[in-house]
N, C-alpha and C positions, 0 to 999 in steps of 0.2 A: 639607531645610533644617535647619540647627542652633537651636538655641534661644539665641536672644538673649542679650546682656547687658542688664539693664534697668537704669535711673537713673533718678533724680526729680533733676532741674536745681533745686535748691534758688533758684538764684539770681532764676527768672523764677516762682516756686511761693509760694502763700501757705502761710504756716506750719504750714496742719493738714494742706496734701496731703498724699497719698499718690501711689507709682508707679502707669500703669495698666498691669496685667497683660498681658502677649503675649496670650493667651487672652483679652479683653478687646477688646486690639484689636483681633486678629483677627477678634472676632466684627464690632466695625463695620467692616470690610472687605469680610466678606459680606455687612449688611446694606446699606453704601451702593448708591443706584440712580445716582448721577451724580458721575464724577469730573471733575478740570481736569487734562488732562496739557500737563506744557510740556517742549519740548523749547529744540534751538538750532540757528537758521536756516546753513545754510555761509556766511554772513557775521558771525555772529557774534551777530546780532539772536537778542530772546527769539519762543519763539512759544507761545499758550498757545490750548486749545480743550474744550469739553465732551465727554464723551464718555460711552457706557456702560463700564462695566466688570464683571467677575466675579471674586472670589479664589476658586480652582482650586490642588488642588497645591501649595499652598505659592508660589502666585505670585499678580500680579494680571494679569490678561487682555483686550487689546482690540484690536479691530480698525481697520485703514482701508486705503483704495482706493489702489493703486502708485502713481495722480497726486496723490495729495494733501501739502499742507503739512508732514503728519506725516511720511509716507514718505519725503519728500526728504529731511527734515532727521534721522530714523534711520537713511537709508543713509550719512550722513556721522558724524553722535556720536549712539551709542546711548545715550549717557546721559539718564533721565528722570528729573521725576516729577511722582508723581500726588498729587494732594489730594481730599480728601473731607469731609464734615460739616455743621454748618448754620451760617445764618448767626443765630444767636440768641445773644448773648450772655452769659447766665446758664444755660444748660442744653446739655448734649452733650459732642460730643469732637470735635475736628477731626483727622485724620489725614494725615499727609505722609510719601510713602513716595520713598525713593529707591533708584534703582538702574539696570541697564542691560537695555534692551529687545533680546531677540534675536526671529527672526521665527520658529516654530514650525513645523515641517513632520512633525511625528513623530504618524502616523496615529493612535496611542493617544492622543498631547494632544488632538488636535484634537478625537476624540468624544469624550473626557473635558470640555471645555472649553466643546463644541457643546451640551451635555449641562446644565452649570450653568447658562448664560443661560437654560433654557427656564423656570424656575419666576419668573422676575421680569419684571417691567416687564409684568405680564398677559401672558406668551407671545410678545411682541410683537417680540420677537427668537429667531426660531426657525432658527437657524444648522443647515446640514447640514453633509457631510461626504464627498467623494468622493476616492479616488486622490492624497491627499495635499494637498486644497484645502479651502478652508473657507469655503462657499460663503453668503450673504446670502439673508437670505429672501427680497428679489428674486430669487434665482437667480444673479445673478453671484459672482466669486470676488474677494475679499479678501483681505487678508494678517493674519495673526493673530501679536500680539506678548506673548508674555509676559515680565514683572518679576520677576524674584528678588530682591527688599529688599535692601539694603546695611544701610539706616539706616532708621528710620520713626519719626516724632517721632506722640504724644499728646497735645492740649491738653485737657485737662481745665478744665471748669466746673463753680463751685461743690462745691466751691473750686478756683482754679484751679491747674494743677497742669501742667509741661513733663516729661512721659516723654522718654526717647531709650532705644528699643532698638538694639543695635548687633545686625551679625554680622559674626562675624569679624575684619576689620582696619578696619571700617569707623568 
């Protein structure tokens, strides 16, 4: 992954912000435990749902099951994104990353990726790794999606503060 263009969006930013650094964000990326990824339904409808996630690689990371909601509507537009942060008003950063979701089959991501989830959420996601699957700590097989950022906006509190990292054309 390249390194961003940063901006501080003067126009939604109180006077003393400052940009918040890639490296900044980054790091609440790895720290969030719960994102909202929304996608869009093949009719056109939004669809929004909680989920865990990991930043891996230069990406962010999550799973779901071939039937489900998310899966329908990433086999039609892989375009996502994900949110993250709190809901506290005067403190934190809230993170919105966009970009498009491919589905990961590359037995290196996969124990690379198996591998991050285990230190969070108390273990409680303990992903293995077989023959090119990326297996639930039920044991059954899931599909595992990773994000490359396009765009990832920063809201910064106190003061408040609108980052936009770009990459690339985005």
């Amino acid at each position: 992954m390249s390194t961003p263009t940063t901006s501080l969006d003067e126009r939604y930013s109180s006077p003393t912000a400052i940009a918040t650094t890639w490296p900044a964000t980054q790091d609440e990326l790895a720290s969030a435990e719960l994102f909202w990824l929304s996608t869009v339904r093949a009719d056109g409808r939004p669809h929004v749902t909680p989920l865990v996630a990991v930043w891996a690689l230069d990406q962010l990371h999550f799973t779901t099951g071939d039937t489900e909601q998310k899966a329908a509507n990433l086999r039609a537009n892989p375009h996502v994104i994900l949110t993250t942060g709190c809901n506290d008003w005067r403190t934190g950063i809230d993170v919105v990353v966009e970009g498009i979701a491919q589905r990961a089959t590359d037995q290196s991501v996969l124990d690379t990726v198996a591998k991050a989830f285990l230190p969070k959420w108390d273990g409680d996601w303990a992903y293995t790794t077989e023959d090119g699957k990326f297996l639930h700590p039920g044991g059954f097989q899931v599909e595992l999606y990773s994000v490359t950022p396009t765009k990832v906006f920063a809201f910064a509190k106190d003061p408040f503060g609108h980052t936009v990292h770009r990459f690339g054309e985005s």
